[in-house]
C-alpha positions as CSV (number, residue, x, y, z in Angstrom):
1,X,-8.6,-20.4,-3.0
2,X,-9.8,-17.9,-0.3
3,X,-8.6,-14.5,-0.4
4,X,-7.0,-13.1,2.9
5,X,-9.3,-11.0,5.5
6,X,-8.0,-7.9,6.5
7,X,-8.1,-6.5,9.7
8,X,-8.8,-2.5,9.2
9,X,-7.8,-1.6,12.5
10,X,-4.6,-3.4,12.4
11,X,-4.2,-1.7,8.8
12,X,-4.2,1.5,9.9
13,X,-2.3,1.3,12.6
14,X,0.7,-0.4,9.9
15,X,0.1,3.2,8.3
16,X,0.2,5.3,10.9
17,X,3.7,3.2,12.5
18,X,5.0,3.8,8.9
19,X,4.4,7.6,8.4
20,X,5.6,8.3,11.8
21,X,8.3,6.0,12.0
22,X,9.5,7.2,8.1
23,X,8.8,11.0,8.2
24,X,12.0,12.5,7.9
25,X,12.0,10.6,4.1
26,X,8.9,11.1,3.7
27,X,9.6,14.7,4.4
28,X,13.1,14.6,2.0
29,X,11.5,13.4,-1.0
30,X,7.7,15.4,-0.8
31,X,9.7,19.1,0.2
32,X,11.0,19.3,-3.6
33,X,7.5,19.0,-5.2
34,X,5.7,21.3,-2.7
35,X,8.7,23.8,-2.6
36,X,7.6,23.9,-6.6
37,X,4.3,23.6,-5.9
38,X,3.3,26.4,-3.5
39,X,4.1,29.5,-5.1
40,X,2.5,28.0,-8.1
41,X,-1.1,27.2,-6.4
42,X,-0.4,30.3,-4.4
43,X,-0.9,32.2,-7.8
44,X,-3.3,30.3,-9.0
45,X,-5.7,31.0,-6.1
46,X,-5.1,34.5,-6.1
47,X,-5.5,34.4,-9.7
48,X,-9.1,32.3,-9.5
49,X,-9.9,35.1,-6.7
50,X,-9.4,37.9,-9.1
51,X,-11.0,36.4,-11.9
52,X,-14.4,35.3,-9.5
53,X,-14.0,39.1,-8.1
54,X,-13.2,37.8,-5.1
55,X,-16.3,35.8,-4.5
56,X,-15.5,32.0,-5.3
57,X,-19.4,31.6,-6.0
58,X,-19.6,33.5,-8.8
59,X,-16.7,31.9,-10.6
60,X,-16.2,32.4,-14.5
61,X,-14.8,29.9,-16.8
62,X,-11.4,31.2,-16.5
63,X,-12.4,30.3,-13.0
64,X,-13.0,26.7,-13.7
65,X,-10.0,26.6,-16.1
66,X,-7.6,27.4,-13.4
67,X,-9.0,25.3,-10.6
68,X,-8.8,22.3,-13.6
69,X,-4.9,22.8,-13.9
70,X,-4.2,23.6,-10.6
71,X,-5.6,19.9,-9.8
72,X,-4.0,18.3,-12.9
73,X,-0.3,19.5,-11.7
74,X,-1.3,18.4,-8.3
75,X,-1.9,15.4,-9.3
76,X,1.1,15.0,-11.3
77,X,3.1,15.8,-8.5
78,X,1.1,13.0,-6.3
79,X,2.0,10.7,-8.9
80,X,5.6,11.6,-8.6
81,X,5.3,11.4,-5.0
82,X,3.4,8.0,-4.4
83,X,6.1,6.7,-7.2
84,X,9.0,7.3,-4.9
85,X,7.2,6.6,-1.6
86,X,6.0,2.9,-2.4
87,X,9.4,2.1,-4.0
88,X,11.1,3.4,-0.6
89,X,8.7,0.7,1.4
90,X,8.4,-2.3,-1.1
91,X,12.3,-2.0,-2.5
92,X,13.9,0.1,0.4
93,X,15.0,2.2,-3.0
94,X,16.1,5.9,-2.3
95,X,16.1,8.4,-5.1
96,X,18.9,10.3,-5.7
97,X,19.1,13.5,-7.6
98,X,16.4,14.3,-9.8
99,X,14.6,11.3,-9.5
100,X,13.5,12.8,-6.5
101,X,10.9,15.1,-8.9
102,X,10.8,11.7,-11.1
103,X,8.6,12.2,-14.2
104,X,9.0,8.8,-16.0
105,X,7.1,6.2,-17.1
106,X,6.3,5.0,-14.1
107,X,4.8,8.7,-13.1
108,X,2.8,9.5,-15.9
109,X,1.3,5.3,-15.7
110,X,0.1,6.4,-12.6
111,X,-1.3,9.8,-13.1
112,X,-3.1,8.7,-16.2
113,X,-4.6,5.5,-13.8
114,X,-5.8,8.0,-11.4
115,X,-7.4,10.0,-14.4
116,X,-8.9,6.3,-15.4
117,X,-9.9,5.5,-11.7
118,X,-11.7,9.2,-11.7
119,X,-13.9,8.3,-14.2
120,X,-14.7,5.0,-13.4
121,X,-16.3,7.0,-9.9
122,X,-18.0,9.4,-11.9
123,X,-19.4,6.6,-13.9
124,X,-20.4,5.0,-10.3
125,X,-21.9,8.3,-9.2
126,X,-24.0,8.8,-12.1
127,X,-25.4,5.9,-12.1
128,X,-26.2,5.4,-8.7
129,X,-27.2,9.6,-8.4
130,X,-29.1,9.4,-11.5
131,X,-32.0,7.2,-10.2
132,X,-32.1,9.0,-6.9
133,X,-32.5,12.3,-9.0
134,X,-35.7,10.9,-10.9
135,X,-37.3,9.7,-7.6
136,X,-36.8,13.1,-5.5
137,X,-37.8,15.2,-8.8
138,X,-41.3,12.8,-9.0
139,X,-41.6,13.1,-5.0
140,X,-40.6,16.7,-5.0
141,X,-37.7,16.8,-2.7
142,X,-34.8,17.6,-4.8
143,X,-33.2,19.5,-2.2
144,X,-31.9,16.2,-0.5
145,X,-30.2,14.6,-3.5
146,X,-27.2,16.1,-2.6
147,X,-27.3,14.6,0.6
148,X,-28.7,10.8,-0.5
149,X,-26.2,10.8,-3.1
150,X,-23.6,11.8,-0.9
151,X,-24.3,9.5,1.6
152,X,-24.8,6.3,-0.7
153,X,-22.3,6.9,-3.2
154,X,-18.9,8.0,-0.8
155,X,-18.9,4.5,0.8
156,X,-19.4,2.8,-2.4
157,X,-16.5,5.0,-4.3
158,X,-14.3,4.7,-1.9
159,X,-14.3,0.7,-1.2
160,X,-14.2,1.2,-5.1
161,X,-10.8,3.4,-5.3
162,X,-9.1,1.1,-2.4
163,X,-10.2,-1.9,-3.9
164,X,-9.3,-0.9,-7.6
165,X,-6.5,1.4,-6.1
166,X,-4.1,-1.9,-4.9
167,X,-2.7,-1.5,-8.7
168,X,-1.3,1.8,-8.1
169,X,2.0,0.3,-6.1
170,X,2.4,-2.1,-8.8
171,X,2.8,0.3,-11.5
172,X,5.3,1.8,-9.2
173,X,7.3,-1.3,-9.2
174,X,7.0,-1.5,-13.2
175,X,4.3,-4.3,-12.7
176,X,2.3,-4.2,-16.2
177,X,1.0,-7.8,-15.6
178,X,-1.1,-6.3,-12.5
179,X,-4.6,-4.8,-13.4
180,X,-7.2,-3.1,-12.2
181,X,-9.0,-6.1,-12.5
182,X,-6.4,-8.3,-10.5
183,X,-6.7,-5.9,-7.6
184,X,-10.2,-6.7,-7.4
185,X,-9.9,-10.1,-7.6
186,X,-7.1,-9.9,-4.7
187,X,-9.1,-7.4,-2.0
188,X,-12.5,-10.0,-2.8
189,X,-14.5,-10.6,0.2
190,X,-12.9,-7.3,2.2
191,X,-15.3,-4.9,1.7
192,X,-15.9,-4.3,5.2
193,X,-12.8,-3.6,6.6
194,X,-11.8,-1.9,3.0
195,X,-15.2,0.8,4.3
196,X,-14.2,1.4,7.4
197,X,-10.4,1.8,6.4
198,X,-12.6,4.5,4.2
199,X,-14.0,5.8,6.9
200,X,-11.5,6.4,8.9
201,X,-9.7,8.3,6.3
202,X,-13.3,10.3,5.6
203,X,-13.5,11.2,8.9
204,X,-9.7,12.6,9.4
205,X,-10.3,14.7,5.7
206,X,-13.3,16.1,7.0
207,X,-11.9,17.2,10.7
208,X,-9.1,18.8,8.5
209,X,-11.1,20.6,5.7
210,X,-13.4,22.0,8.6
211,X,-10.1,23.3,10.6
212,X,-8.9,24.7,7.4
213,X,-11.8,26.6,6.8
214,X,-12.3,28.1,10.4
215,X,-8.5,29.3,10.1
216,X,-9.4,30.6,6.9
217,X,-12.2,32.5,7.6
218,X,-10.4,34.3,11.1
219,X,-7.0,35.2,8.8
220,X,-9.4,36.9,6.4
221,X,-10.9,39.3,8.9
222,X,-7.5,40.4,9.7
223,X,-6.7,40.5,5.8
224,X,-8.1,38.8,2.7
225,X,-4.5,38.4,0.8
226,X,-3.0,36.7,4.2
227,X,-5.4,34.6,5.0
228,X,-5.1,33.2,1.1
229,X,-1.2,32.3,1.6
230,X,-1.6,31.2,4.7
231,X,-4.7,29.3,4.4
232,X,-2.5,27.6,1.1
233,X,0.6,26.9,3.4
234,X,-1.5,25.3,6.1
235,X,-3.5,23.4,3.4
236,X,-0.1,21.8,1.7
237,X,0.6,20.8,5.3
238,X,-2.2,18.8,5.6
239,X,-2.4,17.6,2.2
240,X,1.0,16.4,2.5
241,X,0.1,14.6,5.5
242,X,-2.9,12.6,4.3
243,X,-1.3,12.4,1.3
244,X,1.3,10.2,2.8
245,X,-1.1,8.6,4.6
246,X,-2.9,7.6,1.7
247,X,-0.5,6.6,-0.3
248,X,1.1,4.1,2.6
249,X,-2.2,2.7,3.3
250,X,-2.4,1.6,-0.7
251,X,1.3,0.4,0.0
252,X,0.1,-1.8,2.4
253,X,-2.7,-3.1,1.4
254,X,-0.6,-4.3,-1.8
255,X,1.9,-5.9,0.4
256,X,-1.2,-8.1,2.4
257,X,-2.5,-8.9,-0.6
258,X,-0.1,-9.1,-3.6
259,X,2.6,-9.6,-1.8
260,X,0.9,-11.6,1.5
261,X,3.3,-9.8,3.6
262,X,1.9,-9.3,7.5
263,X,1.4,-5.8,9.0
């Protein structure tokens, strides 16, 4: 039996009509977690600034430490998130109460599969940097590795997390008969359209990251703690943004394939 071909353009246009057209609930259930969330990384930026003597380049291991849990409670809080949001389009369910900052099984299934789908990348990147490192060290032009790597090992990963990644709305739905494995099996023969959905998103992290950075370089010539909470504030914003994003466009590429609904 032939798998279905997606259409990435077509995708990602179902993603953007569902963000837009859902943003006040988007909005309802996110605010909770980054109301929680941005004092907390608020602090622990300030704190990582302290501790690196406010020069991010020379950061300790306290450093390190900090930036580690800062991105383990933000990906719980994803989790939580991407929970509620694929439940809202696949079931139409709304959460009431506290299940809005839900931290059930269902959560902690899919925090600990992004931890599993992490290292599964980092596997990819090794082995695909590793070679690349032996030849530039032997040819004496280690300085482009970075960029070699970079360059091979992005599109690969991310057809890789898409691909693999189709599982994540089944866990939300309490699906434990749908692997890792059978989203591969369902997204076979899309690997192009799967890239340049990949792309796409690439492209609009990128454009953000860079306007994050400009902003936060002109707040901190006016003054360094300012431009740190409001470089934070503006950085949730956008987080939030593509993490909706991101999250629908996993949403709907389990309901074309899993579910064979049409966009």
């Amino acid at each position: 039996m032939m798998n279905r071909q997606l259409s990435a353009g077509t995708c990602i246009g179902h993603a953007i009509r569902s963000v837009r057209n859902n943003i006040g609930y988007a909005f309802r259930i996110s605010w909770p977690w980054y109301a929680v969330m941005a004092p907390v990384v608020i602090i622990l930026v300030l704190l990582a600034n302290y501790t690196a003597g406010g020069n991010p380049e020379t950061g300790s291991g306290m450093t390190i430490l900090i930036d580690l849990f800062r991105t383990l409670i933000t990906l719980v809080a994803f989790a939580s998130i991407a929970v509620n949001w694929h439940r809202y389009i696949l079931l139409d369910e709304v959460p009431q109460g506290s299940q809005v900052l839900r931290l059930d099984d269902k959560t902690w299934r899919y925090f600990g599969n992004m931890l599993l789908l992490f290292l599964i990348l980092f596997g990819v990147g090794v082995v695909i940097g590793a070679p690349i490192g032996f030849i530039a060290a032997l040819s004496g032009a280690v300085e482009t590795v970075p960029v070699l790597v970079a360059l091979l090992v992005a599109p690969v990963a991310g057809v890789m997390a898409l691909r693999f990644g189709v599982k994540f709305p089944a866990i939300a739905l309490g699906r434990r008969d749908f692997s890792m494995k059978h989203a591969w099996a369902a997204t076979k023969g899309n690997n192009l359209p799967v890239f340049l959905i990949v792309l796409f998103e690439l492209v609009v992290a990128v454009a953000a990251i860079l306007l994050s950075a400009l902003l936060a370089y002109l707040l901190s010539l006016v003054s360094t703690a300012l431009g740190v909470v409001i470089t934070v504030i503006v950085g949730l914003v956008i987080n939030w943004v593509f993490t909706i994003f991101s999250i629908t466009v996993l949403t709907s590429l389990y309901g074309f394939f899993v579910e064979n609904r049409e966009f």
